[in-house]
C-alpha positions as CSV (number, residue, x, y, z in Angstrom):
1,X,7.1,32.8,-27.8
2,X,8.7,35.9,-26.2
3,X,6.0,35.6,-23.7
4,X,7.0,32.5,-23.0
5,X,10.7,33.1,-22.5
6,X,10.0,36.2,-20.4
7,X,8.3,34.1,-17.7
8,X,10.7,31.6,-17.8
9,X,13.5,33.9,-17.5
10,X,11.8,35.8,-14.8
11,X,11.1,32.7,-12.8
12,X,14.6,31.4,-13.3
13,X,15.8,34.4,-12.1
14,X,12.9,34.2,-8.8
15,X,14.7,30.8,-8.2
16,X,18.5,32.1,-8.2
17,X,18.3,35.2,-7.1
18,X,15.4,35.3,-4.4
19,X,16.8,32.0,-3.1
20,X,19.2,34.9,-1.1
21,X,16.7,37.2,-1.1
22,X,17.3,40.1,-3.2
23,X,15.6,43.8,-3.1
24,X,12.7,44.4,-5.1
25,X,13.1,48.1,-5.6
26,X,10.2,48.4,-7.6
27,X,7.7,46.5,-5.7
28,X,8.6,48.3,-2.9
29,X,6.3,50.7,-0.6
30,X,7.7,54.5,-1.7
31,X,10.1,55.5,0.3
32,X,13.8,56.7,-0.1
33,X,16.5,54.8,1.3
34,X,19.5,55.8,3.0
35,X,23.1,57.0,1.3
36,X,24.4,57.6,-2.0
37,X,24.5,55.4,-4.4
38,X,20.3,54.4,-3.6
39,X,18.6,55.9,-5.9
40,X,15.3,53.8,-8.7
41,X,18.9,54.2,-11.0
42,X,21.2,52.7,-9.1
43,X,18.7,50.3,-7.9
44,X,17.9,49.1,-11.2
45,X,21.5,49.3,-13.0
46,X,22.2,46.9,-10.0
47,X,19.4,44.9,-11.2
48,X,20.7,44.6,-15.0
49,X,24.4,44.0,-13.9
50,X,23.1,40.8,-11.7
51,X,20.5,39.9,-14.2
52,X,23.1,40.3,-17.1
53,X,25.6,38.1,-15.4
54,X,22.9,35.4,-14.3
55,X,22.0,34.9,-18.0
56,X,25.5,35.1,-19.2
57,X,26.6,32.2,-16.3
58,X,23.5,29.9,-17.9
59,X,24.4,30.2,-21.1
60,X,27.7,29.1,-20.7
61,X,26.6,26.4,-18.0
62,X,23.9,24.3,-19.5
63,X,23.4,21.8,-16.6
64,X,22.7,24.5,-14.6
65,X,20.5,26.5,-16.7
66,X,18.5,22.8,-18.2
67,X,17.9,22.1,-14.3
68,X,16.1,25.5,-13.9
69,X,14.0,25.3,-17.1
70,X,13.1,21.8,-15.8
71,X,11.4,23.2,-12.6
72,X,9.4,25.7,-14.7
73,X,5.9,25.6,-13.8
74,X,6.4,24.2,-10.3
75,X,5.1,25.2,-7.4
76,X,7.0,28.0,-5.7
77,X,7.6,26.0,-2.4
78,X,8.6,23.0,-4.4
79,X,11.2,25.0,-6.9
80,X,12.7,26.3,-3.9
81,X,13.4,23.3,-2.1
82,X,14.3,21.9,-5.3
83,X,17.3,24.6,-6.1
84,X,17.9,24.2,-2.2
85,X,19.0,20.6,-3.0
86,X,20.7,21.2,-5.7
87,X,22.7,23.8,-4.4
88,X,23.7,21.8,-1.3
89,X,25.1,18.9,-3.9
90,X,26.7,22.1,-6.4
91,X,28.4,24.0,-3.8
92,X,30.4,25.1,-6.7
93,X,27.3,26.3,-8.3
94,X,26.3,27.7,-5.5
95,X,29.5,29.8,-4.9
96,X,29.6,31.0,-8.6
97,X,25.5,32.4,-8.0
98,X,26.5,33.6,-4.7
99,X,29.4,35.9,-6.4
100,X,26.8,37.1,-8.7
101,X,24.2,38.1,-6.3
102,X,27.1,39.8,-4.3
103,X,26.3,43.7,-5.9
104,X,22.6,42.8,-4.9
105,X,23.6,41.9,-1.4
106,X,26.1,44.9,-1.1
107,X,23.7,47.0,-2.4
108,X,20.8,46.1,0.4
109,X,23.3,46.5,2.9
110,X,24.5,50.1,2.1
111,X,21.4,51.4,1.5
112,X,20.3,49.7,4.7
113,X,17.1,48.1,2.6
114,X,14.6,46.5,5.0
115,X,13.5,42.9,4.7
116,X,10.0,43.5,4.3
117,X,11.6,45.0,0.7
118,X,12.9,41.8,-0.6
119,X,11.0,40.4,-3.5
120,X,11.8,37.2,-5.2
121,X,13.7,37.7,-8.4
122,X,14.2,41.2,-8.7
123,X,16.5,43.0,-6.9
């Protein structure tokens, strides 16, 4: 079901994209960050661009994308220690993931985006 695929995809997405902690714009406490370019827009247009390419790089790499949808319905700790491994023995992988988190990462940086803002799987 669409339900279905929607939980998958967001917890696919918790275990690639929060395992380099990402910004969580929206479950973030109100308050306005620093600089242009920080607005809820350009928050979330740099949330669709990572998300975009993250389901773009699965599709075209299903060993990658069946070991995600394997660890569905794990435990959080477990998932992550899980894609930790797998990473380690895909440094390849891990590279590829790392260049598509990179806008997310600049992102927090420029806007100077506290920590205690980073939410797994959303940026």
């Amino acid at each position: 079901s669409s339900m279905t695929f929607t939980l998958l995809a967001r917890r696919v997405s918790a275990a690639i994209i929060g395992a380099g902690g990402v910004l969580a714009g929206v479950a973030a406490p109100a308050m306005a960050y620093d600089g242009p370019g920080c607005t809820a827009a350009d928050i979330m247009a740099v949330e669709a661009q990572m998300t975009t390419a993250m389901a773009g790089y699965l599709f075209t790499h299903p060993d990658v994308n069946g070991f995600l949808t394997n660890t569905n319905g794990m435990p959080n700790a477990q998932r992550r220690s899980m894609l930790a491994d797998y990473l380690a023995a895909n440094p390849q992988t891990g590279a590829e993931i790392d260049a598509i988190k990179g806008p997310g990462v600049a992102l927090r940086d420029r806007c100077n985006i506290p920590a205690s803002h980073l939410h797994l799987g959303l940026l």
